[in-house]
C-alpha positions as CSV (number, residue, x, y, z in Angstrom):
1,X,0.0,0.0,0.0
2,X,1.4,3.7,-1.0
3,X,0.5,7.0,1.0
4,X,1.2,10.2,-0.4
5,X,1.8,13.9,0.3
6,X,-0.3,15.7,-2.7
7,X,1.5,18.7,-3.6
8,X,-0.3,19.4,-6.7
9,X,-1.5,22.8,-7.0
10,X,-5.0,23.6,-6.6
11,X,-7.2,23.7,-10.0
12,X,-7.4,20.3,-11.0
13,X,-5.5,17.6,-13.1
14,X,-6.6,16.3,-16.1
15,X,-9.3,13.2,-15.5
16,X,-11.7,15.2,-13.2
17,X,-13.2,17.0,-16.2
18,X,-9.9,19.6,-16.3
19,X,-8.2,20.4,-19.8
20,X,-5.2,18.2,-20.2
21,X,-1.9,20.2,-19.4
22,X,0.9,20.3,-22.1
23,X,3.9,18.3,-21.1
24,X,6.4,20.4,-19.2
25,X,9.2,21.5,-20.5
26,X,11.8,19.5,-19.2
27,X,16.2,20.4,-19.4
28,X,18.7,17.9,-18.8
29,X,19.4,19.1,-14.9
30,X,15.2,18.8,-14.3
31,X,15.6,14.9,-15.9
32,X,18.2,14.0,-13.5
33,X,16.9,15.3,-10.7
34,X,13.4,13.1,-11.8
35,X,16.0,9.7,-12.4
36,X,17.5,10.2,-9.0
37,X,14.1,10.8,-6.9
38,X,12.1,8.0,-8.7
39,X,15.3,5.2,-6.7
40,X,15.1,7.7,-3.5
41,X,12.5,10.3,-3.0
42,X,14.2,10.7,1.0
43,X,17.2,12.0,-0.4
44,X,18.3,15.0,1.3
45,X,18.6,18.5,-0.7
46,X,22.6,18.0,-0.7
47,X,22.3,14.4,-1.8
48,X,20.1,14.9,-4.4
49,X,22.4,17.8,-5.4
50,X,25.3,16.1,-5.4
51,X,24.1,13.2,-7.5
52,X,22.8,15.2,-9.7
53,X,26.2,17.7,-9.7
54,X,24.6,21.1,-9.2
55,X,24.9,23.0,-6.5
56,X,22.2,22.8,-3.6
57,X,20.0,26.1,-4.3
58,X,20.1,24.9,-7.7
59,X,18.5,21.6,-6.8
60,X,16.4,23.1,-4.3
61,X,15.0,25.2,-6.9
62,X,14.6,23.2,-9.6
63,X,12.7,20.4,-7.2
64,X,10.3,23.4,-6.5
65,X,9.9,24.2,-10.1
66,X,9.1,20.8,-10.8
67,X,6.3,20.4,-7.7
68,X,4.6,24.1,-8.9
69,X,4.2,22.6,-12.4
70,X,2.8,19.7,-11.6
71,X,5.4,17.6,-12.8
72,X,6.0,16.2,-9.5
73,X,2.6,15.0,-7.9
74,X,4.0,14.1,-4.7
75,X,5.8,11.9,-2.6
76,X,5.0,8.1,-1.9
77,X,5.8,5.4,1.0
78,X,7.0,1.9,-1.1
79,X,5.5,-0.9,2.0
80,X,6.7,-4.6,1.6
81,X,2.9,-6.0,1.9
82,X,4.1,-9.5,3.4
83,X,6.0,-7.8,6.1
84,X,2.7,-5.9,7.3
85,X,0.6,-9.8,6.4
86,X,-0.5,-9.4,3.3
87,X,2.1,-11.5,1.0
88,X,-0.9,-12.5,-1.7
89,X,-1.3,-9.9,-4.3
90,X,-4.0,-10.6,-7.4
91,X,-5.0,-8.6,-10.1
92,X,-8.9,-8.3,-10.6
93,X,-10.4,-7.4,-14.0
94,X,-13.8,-6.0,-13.6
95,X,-16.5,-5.7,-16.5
96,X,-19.6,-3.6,-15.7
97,X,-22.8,-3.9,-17.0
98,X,-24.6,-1.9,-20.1
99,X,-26.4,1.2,-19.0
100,X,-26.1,4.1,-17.4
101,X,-22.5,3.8,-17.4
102,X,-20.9,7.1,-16.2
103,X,-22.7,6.8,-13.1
104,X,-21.5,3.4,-12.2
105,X,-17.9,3.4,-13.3
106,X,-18.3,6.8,-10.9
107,X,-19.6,5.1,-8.2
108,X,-17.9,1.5,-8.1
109,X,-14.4,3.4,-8.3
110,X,-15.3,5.2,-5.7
111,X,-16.3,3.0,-3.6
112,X,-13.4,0.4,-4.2
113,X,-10.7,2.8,-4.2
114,X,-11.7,3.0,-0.3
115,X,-11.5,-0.5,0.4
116,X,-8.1,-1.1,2.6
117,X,-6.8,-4.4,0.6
118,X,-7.0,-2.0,-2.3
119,X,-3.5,-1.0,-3.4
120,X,-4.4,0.2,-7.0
121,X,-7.1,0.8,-9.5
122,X,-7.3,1.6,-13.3
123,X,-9.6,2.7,-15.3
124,X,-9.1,1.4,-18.9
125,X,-10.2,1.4,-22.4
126,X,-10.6,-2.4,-24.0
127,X,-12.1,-5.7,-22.5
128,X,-11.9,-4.8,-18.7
129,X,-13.2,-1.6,-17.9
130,X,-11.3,-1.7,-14.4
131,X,-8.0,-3.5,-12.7
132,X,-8.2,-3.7,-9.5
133,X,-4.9,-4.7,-7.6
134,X,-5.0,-5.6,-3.8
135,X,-3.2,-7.4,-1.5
136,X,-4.2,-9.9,1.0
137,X,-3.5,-12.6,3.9
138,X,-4.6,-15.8,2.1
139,X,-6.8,-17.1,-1.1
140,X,-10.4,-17.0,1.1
141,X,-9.7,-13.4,1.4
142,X,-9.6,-13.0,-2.0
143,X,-12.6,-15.0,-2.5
144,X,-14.2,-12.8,0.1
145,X,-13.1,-9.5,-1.7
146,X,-14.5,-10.9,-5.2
147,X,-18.1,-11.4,-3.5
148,X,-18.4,-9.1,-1.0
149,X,-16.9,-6.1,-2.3
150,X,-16.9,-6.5,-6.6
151,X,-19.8,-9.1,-7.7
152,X,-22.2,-7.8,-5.1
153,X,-21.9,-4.3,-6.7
154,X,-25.1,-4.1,-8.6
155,X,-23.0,-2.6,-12.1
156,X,-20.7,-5.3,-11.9
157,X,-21.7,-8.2,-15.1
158,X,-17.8,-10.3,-14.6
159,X,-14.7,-10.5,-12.9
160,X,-11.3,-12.2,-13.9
161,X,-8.6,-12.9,-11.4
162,X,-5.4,-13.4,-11.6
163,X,-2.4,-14.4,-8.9
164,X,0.2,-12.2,-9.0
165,X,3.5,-14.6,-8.5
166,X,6.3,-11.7,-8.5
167,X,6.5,-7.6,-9.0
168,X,8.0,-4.8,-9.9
169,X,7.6,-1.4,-10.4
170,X,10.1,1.1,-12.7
171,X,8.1,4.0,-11.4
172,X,5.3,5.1,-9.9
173,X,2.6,7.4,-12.3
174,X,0.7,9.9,-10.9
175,X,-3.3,9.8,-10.9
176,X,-5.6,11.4,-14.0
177,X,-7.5,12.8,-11.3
């Protein structure tokens, strides 16, 4: 599970009905200083200015630059899930039913997106119209998140699951909303 500090400005991001920003203009020193936080967002201002090799104001700077314009989103928390009991991650595809479909993919992400063995969700284009990654104690509480929390959602016509056996991450994306 990830926590994060939102810095984004206020105003929106694009996903919650806002006008998709252009992509920032990014230098050289703003790409290295993006490289070195994704392996270490704890680094300390001099750390991060050092590995990057400008001087401290300049990385101090830039990093605020790079938060103001919403390239940075925020800072997250990576949690080993088995040391905290939860070593059994799956993957759910969810389908919803024809109809009045803006109201229920509004509704059944909101309400999973709450759910505490909910690590992610994504909202996609194609055969699934959500994934749904949590992570759990054991298979029965997967089985008990599948009824209790996706099929018995009214919207909800299928659900796929699969096991995930191993992961890993390159980087972490921000949220559309």
């Amino acid at each position: 599970m990830t926590g994060s500090n939102d810095l984004r400005p206020a105003g929106g991001a694009a996903g919650d009905g806002a006008v998709a920003a252009p992509p920032a203009d990014l230098d050289e020193v703003d790409r290295r200083l993006l490289d070195v936080l994704a392996t270490d967002g704890r680094l300390s201002n001099a750390a991060l200015a050092a590995a990057v090799g400008v001087a401290p104001s300049t990385a101090h700077t830039r990093l605020r630059s790079l938060i103001d314009r919403g390239v940075i989103t925020g800072f997250l928390t990576s949690v080993d899930q088995r040391r905290i009991g939860r070593p059994l991650q799956a993957v759910i595809g969810v389908t919803l039913r024809p109809g009045s479909r803006q109201a229920a993919i509004t509704a059944f992400s909101e309400a999973v997106r709450s759910l505490p063995e909910v690590l992610q969700v994504f909202f996609l284009g194609g055969h699934d119209d959500f994934i749904v990654h949590i992570a759990v104690s054991d298979s029965s509480e997967i089985r008990t998140f599948v009824v209790d929390h996706l099929s018995a959602q009214p919207s909800v016509a299928s659900t796929r699951t699969s096991i995930v056996f191993d992961y890993h991450r390159n980087g972490v994306a921000a949220s559309f909303r």
